[in-house]
C-alpha positions in Angstrom: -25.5 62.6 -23.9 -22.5 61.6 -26.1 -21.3 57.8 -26.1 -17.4 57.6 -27.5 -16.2 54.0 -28.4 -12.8 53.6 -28.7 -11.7 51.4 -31.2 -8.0 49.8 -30.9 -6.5 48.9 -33.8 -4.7 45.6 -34.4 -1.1 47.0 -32.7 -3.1 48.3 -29.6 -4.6 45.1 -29.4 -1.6 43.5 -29.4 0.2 45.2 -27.8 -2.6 45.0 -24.3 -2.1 41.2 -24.9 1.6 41.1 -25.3 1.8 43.3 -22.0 -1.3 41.0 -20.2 1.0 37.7 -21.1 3.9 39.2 -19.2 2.0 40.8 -16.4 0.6 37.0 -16.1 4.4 35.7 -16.8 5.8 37.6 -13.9 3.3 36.9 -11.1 3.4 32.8 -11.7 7.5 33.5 -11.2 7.1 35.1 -8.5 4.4 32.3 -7.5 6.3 29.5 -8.3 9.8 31.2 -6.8 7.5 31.8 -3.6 5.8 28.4 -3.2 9.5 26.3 -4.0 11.1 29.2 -0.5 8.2 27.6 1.3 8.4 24.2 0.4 11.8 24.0 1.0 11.6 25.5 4.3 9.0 23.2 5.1 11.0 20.3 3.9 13.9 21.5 6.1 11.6 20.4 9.1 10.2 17.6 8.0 12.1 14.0 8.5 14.2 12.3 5.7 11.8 10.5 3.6 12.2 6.7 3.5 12.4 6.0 0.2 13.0 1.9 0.3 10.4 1.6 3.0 7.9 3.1 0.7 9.1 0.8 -1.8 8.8 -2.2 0.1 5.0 -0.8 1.5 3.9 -1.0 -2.1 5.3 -4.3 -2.5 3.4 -5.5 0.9 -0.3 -3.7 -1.0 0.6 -5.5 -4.3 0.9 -8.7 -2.6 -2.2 -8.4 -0.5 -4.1 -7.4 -3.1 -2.8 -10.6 -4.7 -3.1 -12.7 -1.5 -6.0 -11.5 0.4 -5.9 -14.0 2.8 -2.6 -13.5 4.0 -1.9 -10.7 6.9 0.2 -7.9 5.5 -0.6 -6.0 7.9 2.2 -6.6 11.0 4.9 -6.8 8.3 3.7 -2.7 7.6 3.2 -1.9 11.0 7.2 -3.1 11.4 7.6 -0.2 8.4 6.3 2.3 10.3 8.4 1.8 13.3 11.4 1.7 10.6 10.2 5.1 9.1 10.0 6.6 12.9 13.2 5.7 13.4 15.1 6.8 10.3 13.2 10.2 11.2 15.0 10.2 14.3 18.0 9.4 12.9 17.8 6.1 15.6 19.9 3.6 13.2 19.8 0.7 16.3 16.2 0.5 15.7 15.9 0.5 12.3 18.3 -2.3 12.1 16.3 -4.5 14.6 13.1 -3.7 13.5 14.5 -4.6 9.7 16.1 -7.5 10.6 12.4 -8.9 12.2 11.3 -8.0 9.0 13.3 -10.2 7.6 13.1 -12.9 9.8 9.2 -12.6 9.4 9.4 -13.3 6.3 11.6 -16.0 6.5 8.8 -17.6 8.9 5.7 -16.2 7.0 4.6 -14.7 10.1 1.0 -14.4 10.5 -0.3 -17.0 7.4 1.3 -15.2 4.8 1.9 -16.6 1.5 4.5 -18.7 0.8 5.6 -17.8 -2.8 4.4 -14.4 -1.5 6.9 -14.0 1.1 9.8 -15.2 -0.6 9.3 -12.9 -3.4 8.8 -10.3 -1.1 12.3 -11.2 1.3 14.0 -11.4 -2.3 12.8 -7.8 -3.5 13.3 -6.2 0.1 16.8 -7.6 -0.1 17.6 -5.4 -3.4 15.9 -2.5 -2.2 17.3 -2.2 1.6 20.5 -0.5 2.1 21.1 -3.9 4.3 25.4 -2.8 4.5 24.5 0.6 6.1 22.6 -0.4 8.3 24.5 -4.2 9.3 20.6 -5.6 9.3 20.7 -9.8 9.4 19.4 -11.0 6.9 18.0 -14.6 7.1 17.6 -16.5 3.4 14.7 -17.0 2.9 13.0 -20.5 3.4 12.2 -22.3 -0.5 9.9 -24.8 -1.0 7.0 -24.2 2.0 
């Protein structure tokens, strides 16, 4: 029984690693090119994302992490029917539901913080495409 070892030599070896590289380099392309056609076409069917409602729904956890005895919770309920309705394209009820919002606020609905809520109707205000949409806007009640 004869055993034969093949011994590469430095340009062989580089040469297996040069080619392994670009075997690897091509299939992540085709990987990546593969995963952004099905993303997008996954995208394509999902609603438009609500950008300033997510902004204000951090807001809303920042301040209730800050104000724990305050209930947050109806003003992001009143996001989530906003969301719905931007993903059905149904502008009447995103305007009334944002203009309760507001108003909310404006009354600290449900025990919520004073300082808290007119930080929070000051920041929704920059953040809200309020024009677009013609949501009422109340100013918000200082010095509760």
């Amino acid at each position: 029984m004869t055993v034969a070892w093949t011994v590469m030599d430095s340009k062989e070896t580089d040469m297996t690693r040069t080619t392994l590289f670009t075997k690897s380099s091509i299939v992540a392309f085709v990987v990546s090119c593969a995963s952004v056609l099905l993303t997008g076409g996954v995208l394509a069917l999902t609603p438009p994302q609500c950008t300033w409602c997510d902004t204000i729904s951090d807001a809303l956890i920042f301040y209730q992490d800050n104000y724990p005895t305050s209930n947050f919770e109806p003003y992001q309920d009143t996001l989530i029917v906003v969301r719905r309705a931007m993903g059905s394209d149904d502008q009447q009820t995103v305007t009334s539901e944002m203009s309760k919002f507001f108003q909310m606020l404006r009354n600290r609905s449900y025990g919520i913080n004073g300082a808290a809520a007119d930080e929070l109707h000051n920041f929704a205000l920059m953040v809200t495409p309020i024009q677009e949409y013609g949501i009422s806007a109340p100013p918000p009640v200082t010095g509760q």
